[in-house]
N, C-alpha and C positions, 0 to 999 in steps of 0.2 A: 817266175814272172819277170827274172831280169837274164839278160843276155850272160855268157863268161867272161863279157868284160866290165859287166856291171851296170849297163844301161838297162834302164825300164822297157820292158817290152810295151810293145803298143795295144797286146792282147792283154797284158797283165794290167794295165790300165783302165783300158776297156769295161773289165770284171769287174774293177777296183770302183767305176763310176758306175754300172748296174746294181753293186751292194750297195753303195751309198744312198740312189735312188731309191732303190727298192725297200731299204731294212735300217734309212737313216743315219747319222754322222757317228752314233754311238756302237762300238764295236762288238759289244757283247750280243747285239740286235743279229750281227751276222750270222750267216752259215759258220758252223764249227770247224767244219770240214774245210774249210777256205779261209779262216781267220788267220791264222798264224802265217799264212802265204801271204796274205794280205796287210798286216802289222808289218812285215820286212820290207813289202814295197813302198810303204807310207815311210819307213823308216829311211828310207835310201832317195825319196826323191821328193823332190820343193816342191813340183810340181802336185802330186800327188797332195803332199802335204794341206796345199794350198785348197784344193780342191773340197780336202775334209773341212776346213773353216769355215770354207764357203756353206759347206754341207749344213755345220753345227750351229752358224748365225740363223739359215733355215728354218731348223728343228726347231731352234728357240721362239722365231716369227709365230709357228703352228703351234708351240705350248700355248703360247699367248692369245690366242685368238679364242674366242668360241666357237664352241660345236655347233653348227648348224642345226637349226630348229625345222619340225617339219611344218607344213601349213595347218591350220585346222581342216584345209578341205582335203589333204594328202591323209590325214589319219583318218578323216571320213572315209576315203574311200576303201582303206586298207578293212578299216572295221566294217565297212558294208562288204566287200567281197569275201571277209572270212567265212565259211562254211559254220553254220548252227554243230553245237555236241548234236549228239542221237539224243539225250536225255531232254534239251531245250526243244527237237523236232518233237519230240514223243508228249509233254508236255503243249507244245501248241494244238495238237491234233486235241486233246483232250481239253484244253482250257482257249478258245479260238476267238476271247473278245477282248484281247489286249493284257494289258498288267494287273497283276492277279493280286497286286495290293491294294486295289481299292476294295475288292467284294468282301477280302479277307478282314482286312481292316473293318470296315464297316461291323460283321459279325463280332469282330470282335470286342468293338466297344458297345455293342448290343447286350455282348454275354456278360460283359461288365456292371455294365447298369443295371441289368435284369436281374444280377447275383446282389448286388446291392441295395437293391430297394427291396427284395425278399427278405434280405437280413435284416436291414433298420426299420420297416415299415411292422408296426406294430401288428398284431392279430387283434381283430374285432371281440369284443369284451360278448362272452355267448350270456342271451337273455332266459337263460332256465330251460331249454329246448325241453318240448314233450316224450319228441322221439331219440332215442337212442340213434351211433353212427349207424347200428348196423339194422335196425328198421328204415332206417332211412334206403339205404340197401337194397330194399327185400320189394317185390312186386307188388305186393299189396299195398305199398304206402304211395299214395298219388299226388299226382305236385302240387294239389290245394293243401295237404297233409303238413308236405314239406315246407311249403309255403308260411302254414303258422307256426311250423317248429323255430323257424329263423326268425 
C-alpha cells in the first residue's frame, strides 16, 4: 500500500477510506485479510491517521443517537402483508365469524356457573314418594301418577 520509497499509495488510501466507510473507525470491524496492510498504512501516514479520527468522532455521533423507530403505519403494513400460517388459514375456514374468544369465553363461563349452582344449590327435601325411581321408569306409570308422587 505504500510505494519503495515509502509514500502512501493513492490506491492504498482509497481501500483505507472504503474500510473505514464501510466497517467503521474501529479496526477489529475490518476485513482480516486487509487489516494488517491497513494498520502499516495508518501507521506511516498523518494523512490516513487523520482521516481515522475523523472516522472515530463519527462512530461516536451514531453510538449516541437513537435507532430509528418504525411508524405505527409502517408495522401496519408489514403485518398486513405477512402471509397467514396454514394453521391460522385452516382454522378460518372452519371458524369464519371473527375471534373465537368471545364464543369460547362465553361457554366457558356458562360451564362455570352451571358446575356451581349444581353443586351448592341444595336437592329438594323428597315428600315420601309413592312410587319408586324405577316405577317411575316403567310404562305403566302415567304423568298424573308421577305427578302425585312428587
Amino acid at each position: 500500500m505504500s510505494d519503495d520509497d515509502g509514500t502512501m499509495t493513492n490506491d492504498g488510501f482509497k481501500r483505507l477510506m472504503r474500510c473505514i466507510e464501510a466497517y467503521g473507525a474501529e479496526p477489529a470491524r475490518w476485513p482480516e485479510a486487509e487489516r494488517d496492510g491497513l494498520l502499516a498504512l495508518l501507521a506511516e501516514s498523518p494523512e490516513a491517521q487523520r482521516a481515522l479520527e475523523g472516522a472515530r468522532e463519527f462512530d461516536a455521533l451514531l453510538d449516541r443517537a437513537a435507532p430509528p423507530m418504525p411508524s405505527p403505519e409502517l408495522t401496519a403494513d408489514i403485518l398486513a402483508g405477512a402471509a397467514p400460517s396454514p394453521v391460522r388459514q385452516w382454522f378460518s375456514l372452519l371458524w369464519p365469524f371473527g375471534p373465537v374468544w368471545q364464543p369460547v369465553s362465553a361457554f366457558a363461563l356458562a360451564a362455570v356457573l352451571g358446575f356451581y349452582l349444581g353443586t351448592v344449590t341444595p336437592a329438594p327435601a323428597s315428600q315420601g314418594a309413592d312410587l319408586s325411581a324405577g316405577e317411575m321408569d316403567s310404562p305403566a306409570a302415567g304423568p298424573s301418577q308421577i305427578m302425585e308422587a312428587l
